[in-house]
C-alpha positions as CSV (number, residue, x, y, z in Angstrom):
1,X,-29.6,-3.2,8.9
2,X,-32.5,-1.9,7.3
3,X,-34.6,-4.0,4.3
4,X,-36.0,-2.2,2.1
5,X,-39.2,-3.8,0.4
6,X,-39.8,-4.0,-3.4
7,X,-43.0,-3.3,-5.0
8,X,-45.1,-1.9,-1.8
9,X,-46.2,1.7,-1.4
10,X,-44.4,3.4,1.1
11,X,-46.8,3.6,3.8
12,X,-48.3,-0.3,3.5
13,X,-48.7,-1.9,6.5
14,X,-46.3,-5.1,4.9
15,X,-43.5,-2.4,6.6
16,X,-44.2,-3.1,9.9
17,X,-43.1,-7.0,9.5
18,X,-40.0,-8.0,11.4
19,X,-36.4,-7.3,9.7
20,X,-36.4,-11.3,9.3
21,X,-39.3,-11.5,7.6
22,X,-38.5,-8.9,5.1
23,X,-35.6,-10.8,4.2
24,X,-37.7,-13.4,3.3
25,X,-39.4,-11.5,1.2
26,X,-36.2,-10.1,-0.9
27,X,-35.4,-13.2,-1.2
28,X,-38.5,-14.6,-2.5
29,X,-38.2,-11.3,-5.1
30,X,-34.9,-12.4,-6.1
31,X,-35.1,-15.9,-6.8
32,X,-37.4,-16.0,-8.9
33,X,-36.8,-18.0,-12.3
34,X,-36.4,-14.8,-14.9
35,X,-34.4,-13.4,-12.0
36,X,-32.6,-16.2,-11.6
37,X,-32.0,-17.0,-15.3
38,X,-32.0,-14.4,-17.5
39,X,-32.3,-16.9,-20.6
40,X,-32.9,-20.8,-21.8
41,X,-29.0,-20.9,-21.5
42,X,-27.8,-20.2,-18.6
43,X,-31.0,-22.4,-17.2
44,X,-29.5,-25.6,-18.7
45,X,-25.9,-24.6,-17.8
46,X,-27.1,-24.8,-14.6
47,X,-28.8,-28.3,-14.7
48,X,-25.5,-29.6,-16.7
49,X,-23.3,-28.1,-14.5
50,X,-25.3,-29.4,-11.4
51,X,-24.8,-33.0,-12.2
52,X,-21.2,-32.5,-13.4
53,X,-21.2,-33.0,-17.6
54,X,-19.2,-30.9,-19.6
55,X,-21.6,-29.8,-22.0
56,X,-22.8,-26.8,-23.5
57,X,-26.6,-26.0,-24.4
58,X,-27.2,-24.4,-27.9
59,X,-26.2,-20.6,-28.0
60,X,-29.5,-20.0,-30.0
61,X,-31.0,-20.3,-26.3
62,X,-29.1,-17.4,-24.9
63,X,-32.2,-15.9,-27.3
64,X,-34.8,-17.8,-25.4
65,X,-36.2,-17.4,-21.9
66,X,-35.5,-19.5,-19.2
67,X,-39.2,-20.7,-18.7
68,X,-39.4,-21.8,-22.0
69,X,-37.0,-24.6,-21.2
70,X,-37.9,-24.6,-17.4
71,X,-41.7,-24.8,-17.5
72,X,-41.9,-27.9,-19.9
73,X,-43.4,-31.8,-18.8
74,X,-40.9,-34.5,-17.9
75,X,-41.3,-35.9,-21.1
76,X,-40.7,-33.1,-23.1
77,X,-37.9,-32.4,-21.1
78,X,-36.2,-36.2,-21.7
79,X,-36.3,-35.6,-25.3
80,X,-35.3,-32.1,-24.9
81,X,-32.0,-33.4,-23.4
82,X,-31.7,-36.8,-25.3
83,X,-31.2,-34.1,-28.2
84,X,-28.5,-31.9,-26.3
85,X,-26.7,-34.8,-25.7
86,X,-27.4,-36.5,-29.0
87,X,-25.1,-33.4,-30.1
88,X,-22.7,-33.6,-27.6
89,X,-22.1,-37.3,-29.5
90,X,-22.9,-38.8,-25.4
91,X,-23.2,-42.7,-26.2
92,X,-26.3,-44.2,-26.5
93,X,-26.0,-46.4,-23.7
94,X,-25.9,-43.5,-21.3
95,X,-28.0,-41.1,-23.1
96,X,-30.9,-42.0,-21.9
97,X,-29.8,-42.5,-18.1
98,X,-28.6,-39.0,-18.7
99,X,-31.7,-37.0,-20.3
100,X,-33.9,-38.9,-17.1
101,X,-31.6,-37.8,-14.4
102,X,-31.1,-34.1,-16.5
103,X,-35.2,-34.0,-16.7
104,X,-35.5,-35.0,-12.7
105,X,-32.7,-31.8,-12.1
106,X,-34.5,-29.3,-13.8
107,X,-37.7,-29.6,-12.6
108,X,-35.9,-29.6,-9.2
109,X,-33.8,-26.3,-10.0
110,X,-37.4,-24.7,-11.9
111,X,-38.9,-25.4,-8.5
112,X,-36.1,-24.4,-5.6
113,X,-33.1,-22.1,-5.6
114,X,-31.6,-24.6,-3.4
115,X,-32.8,-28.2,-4.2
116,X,-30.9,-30.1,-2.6
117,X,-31.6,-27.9,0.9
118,X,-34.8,-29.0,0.3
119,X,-34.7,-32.3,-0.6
120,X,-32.3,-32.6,2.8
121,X,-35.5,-31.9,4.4
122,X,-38.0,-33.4,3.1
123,X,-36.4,-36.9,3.3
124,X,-35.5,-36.1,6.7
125,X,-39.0,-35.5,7.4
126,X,-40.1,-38.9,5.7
127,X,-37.3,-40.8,7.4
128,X,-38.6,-40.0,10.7
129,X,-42.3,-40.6,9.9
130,X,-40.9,-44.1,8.3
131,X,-40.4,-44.8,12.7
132,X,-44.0,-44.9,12.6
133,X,-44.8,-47.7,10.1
134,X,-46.3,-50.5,11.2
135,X,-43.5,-53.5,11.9
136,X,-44.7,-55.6,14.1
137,X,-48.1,-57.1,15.1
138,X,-48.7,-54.7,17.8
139,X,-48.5,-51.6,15.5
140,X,-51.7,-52.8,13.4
141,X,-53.5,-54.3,16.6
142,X,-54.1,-51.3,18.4
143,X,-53.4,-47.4,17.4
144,X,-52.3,-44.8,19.0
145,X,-55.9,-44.4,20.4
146,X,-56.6,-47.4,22.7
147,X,-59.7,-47.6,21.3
148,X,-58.2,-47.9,17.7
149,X,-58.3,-51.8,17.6
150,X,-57.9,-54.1,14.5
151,X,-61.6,-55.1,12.8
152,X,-62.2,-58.4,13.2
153,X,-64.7,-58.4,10.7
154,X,-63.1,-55.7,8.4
155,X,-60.0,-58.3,8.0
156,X,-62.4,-61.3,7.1
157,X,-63.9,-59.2,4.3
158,X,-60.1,-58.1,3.4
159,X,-59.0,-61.7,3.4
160,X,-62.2,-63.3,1.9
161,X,-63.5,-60.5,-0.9
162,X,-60.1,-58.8,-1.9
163,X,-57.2,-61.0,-1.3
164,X,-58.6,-64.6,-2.8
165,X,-58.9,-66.0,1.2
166,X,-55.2,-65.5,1.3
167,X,-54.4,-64.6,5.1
168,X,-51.0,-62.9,4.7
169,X,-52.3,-61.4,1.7
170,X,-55.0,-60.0,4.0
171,X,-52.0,-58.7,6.4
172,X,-50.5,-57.0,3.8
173,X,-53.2,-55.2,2.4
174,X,-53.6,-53.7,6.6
175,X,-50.0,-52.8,6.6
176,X,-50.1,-51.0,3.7
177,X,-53.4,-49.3,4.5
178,X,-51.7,-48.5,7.8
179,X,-48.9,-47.2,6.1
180,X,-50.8,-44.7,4.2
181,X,-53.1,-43.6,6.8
182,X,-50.0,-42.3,8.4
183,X,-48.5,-40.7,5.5
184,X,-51.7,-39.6,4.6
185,X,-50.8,-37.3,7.6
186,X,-47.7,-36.1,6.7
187,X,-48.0,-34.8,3.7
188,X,-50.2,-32.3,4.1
189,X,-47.3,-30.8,6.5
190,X,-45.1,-31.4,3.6
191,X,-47.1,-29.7,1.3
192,X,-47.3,-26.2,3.2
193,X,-43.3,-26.3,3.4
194,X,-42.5,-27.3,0.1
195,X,-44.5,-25.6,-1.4
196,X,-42.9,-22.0,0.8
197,X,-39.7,-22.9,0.1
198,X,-40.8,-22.6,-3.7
199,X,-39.1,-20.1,-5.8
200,X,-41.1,-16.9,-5.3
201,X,-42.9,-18.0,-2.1
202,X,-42.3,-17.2,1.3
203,X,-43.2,-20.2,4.2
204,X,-45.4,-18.1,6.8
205,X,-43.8,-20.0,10.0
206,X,-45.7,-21.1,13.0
207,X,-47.0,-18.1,15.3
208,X,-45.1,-17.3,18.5
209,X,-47.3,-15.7,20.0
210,X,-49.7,-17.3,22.2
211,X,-52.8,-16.9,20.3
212,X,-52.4,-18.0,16.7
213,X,-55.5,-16.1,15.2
214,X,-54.6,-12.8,16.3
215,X,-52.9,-11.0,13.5
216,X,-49.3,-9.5,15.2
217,X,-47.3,-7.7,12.7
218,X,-43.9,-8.9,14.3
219,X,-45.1,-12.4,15.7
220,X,-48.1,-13.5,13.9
221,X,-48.3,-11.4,10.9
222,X,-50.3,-13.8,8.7
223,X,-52.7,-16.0,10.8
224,X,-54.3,-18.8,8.5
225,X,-52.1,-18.0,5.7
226,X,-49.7,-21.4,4.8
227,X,-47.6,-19.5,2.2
228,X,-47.7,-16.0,1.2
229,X,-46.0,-14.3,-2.3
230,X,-45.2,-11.0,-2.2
231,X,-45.2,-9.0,-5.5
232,X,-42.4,-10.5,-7.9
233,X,-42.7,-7.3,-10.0
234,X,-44.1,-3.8,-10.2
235,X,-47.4,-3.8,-10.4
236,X,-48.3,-6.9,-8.6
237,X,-50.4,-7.5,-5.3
238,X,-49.8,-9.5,-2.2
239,X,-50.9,-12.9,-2.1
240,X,-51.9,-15.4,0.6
241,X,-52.8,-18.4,0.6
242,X,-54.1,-21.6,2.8
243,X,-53.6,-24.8,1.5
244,X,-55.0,-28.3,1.8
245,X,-54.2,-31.7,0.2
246,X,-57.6,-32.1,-0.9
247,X,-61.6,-30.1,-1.0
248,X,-63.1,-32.7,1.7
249,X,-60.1,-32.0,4.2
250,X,-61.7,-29.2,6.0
251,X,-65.3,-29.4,7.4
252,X,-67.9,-25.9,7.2
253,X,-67.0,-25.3,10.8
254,X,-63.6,-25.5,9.9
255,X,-63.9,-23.3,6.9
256,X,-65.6,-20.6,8.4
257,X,-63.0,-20.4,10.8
258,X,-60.3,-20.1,7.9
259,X,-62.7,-17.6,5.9
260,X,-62.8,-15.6,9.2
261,X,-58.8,-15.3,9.6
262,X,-58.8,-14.3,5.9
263,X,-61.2,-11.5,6.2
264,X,-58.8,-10.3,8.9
265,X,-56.0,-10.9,6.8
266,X,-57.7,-8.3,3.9
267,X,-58.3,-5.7,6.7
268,X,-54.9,-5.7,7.5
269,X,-53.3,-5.9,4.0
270,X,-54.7,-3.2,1.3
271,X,-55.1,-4.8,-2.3
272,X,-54.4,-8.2,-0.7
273,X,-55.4,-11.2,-3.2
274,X,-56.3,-14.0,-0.6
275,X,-56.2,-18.1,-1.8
276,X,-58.0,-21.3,-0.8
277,X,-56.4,-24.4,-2.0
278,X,-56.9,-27.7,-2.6
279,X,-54.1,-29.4,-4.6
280,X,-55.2,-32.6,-5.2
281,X,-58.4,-32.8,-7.3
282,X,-59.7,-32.0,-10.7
283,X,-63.1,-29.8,-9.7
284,X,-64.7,-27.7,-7.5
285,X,-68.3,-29.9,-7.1
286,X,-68.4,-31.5,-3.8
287,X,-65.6,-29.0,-2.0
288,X,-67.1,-29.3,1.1
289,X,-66.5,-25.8,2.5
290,X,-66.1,-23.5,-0.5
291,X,-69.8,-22.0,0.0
292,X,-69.4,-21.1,3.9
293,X,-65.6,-19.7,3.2
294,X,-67.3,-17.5,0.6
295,X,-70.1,-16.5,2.7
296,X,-68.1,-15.3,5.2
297,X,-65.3,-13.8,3.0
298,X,-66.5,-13.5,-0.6
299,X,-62.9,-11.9,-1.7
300,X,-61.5,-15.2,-1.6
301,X,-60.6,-17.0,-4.2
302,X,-61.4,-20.9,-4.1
303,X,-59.0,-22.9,-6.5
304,X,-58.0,-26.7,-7.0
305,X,-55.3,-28.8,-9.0
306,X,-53.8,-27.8,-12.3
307,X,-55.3,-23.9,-11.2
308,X,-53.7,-23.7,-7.9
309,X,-50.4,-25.2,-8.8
310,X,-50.3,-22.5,-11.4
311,X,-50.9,-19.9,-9.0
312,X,-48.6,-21.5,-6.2
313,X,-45.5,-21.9,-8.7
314,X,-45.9,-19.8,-11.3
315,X,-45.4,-22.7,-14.0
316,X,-48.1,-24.9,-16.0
317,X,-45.9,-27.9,-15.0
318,X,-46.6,-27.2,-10.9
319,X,-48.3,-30.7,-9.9
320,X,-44.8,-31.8,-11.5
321,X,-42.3,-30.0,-9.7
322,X,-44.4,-31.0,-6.2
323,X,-44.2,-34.8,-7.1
324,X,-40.4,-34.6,-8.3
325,X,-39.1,-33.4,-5.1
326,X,-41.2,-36.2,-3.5
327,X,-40.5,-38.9,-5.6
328,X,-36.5,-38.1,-5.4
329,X,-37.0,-37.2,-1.4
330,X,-39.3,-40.8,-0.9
331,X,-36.6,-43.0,-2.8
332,X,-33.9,-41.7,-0.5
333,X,-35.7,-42.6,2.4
334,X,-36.6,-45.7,0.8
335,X,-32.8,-46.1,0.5
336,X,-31.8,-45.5,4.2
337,X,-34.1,-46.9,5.7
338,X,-34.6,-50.4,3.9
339,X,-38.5,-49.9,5.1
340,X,-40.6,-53.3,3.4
341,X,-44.0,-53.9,3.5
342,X,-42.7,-57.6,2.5
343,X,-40.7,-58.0,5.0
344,X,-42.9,-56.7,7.7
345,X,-46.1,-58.5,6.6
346,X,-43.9,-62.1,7.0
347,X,-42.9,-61.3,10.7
348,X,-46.4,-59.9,11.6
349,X,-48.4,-62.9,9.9
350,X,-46.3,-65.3,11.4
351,X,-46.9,-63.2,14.7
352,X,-50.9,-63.8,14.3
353,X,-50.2,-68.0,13.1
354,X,-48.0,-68.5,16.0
355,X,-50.8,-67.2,18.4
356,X,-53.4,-68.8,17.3
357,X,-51.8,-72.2,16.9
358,X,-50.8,-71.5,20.6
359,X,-54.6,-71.1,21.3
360,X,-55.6,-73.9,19.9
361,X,-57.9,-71.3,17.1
362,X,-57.9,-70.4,13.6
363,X,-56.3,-67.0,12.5
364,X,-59.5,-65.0,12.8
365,X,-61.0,-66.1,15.7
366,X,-57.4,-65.4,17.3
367,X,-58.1,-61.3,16.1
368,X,-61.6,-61.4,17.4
369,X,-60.6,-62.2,20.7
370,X,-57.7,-60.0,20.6
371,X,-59.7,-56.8,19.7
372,X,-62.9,-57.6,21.9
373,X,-61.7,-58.8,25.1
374,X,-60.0,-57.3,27.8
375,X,-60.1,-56.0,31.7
376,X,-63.9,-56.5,32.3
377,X,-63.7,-53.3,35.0
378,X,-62.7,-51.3,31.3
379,X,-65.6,-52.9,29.1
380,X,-68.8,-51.3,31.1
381,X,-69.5,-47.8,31.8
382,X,-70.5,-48.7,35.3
383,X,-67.2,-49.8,36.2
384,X,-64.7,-47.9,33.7
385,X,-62.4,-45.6,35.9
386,X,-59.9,-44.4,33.3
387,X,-57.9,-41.3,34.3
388,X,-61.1,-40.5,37.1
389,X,-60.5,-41.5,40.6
390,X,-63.5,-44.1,41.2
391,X,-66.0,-42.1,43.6
């Protein structure tokens, strides 16, 4: 079946991309919120209807567009519904559990044609990573790098300077930084797939072929690009975009590598509007990379926070509809997985006290030897075989 493309001239290269992706496309085109909803009403039918209340939203709406309604903060969306409701004559003891959990749908429906698709796989995602959190003593001795040992020294300024000489407190404090050292991780992974599962956005998937920086229309057709929109209307361009968590994540090296996959990216694409992002920030001084990208690529466009999300999701309430699916996706897994830093840091400080009452040591001391002493053949250069065969 053929797929026709909206909003391309008829001889752009975009034609040459693989029936699948195409689809992609279409549906990026048609799920977009005035598509979608063609009016404020039929917007909050949707969110009522979603969590199964039998009410209906003003007819003066039908009057109004959807993003009127679908673009507004949390808060203005609570009071927005505490009103609807109000009308509706919805008890006061429920009205408020109501307009939250109305607010939380919304933002979830102005973000995704399929919410709860998403939210499926997001907590999926953070269930499994949740595997990974430090729960017993071993997980905060050593990383997964041998080498990554627990600092002796760092945990005596921890318990000494920050945690009022309090041991477990100390403990606690490495668990959780642990813990978000590894999330840390993840969520730049979530961002790029949240964020191309967005209404209007299109997720460029891994490349399958076996170099990923060579542009191949059917297998690679957008190398460095994260997420990529394709016009939502006539008269708009192709965009691109590569996104990070933050301006410090890449280094120049790193960024000149990027710019360099962009510039073949503009090649390739006529009129294509090429992005940089960092989502999490509130200027451009100190982006680490910006003036390398734009040396090698001066076309692109370098954005961060409240700019980017605008761009990214097409609504001056984007940062919100990123940390909505999170914060719904995150207490789920919470939920399932029962996952305490509490209960953790008890078994792992009684791990350490139990050792070093066995040693004859104090708590301390116990670490030190723990992270400085092992196999002398492993501790001296001379003598340090590894994975070499000793000559």
């Amino acid at each position: 079946m053929t797929v026709e493309l909206q909003f391309f001239p008829q001889r752009h290269p975009i034609h040459r991309l693989s029936g699948e992706m195409k689809r992609e496309f279409n549906k990026a085109q048609q799920t977009i919120l005035s598509v979608a909803f063609p009016d404020a009403f039929s917007f909050c039918e949707r969110v009522f209807s979603d969590l199964k209340l039998a009410i209906t939203p003003p007819a003066e709406m039908k009057n109004t567009p959807a993003a009127a309604v679908a673009d507004r903060e949390l808060a203005n969306l609570v009071t927005l519904f505490d009103g609807m409701l109000r009308s509706a004559n919805i008890p006061d003891s429920a009205r408020r559990m109501h307009a939250d959990n109305l607010s939380r749908r919304a933002q979830l429906i102005r973000a995704f044609d399929c919410p709860d698709t998403v939210l499926d796989w997001v907590t999926t995602k953070v269930v499994q990573i949740i595997a990974d959190l430090p729960k017993t003593a071993a997980d905060i001795e050593v990383g997964r790098n041998p080498g990554d040992v627990l600092d002796p020294y760092l945990l005596a300024a921890n318990q000494a300077l920050l945690c009022e000489g309090d041991f477990k407190q100390a403990i606690s404090a490495t668990v959780t930084h642990k813990a978000l050292m590894i999330l840390e991780g993840l969520m730049g992974h979530l961002h790029e797939e949240v964020i191309g599962r967005m209404r209007g956005n299109v997720r460029n998937p891994e490349p399958r072929s076996d170099n990923a920086e060579i542009l191949d229309f059917i297998f690679n057709p957008f190398p460095g690009a994260d997420v990529v929109q394709p016009p939502l209307h006539n008269g708009d361009c192709l965009r691109m975009h590569q996104i990070k968590s933050k301006t410090g994540t890449l280094n120049s090296s790193g960024g000149k590598r990027l710019a360099e996959q962009m510039r073949q990216l503009r090649m390739a694409y006529p009129g294509v509007e090429l992005y940089s992002h960092s989502l999490v920030g509130n200027t451009l001084r100190g982006h680490r990379s910006m003036g390398g990208m734009l040396r090698v690529e001066p076309s692109l466009i370098v954005q961060v926070g409240q700019t980017s999300f605008r761009v990214l999701t097409g609504s001056a309430s984007g940062a919100e509809l990123l940390v909505r699916v999170y914060q719904t996706a995150f207490e789920l897994a919470a939920n399932q997985t029962g996952y305490s830093v509490e209960t953790m840091t008890r078994a792992i400080a009684k791990t350490f006290m139990e050792r070093a009452e066995a040693e004859g040591e104090g708590y301390l001391e116990a670490v030190v030897h723990q992270s400085t002493r092992g196999d002398a053949a492993n501790l001296d250069s001379r003598t340090y075989t590894g994975g070499r065969n000793r000559v």
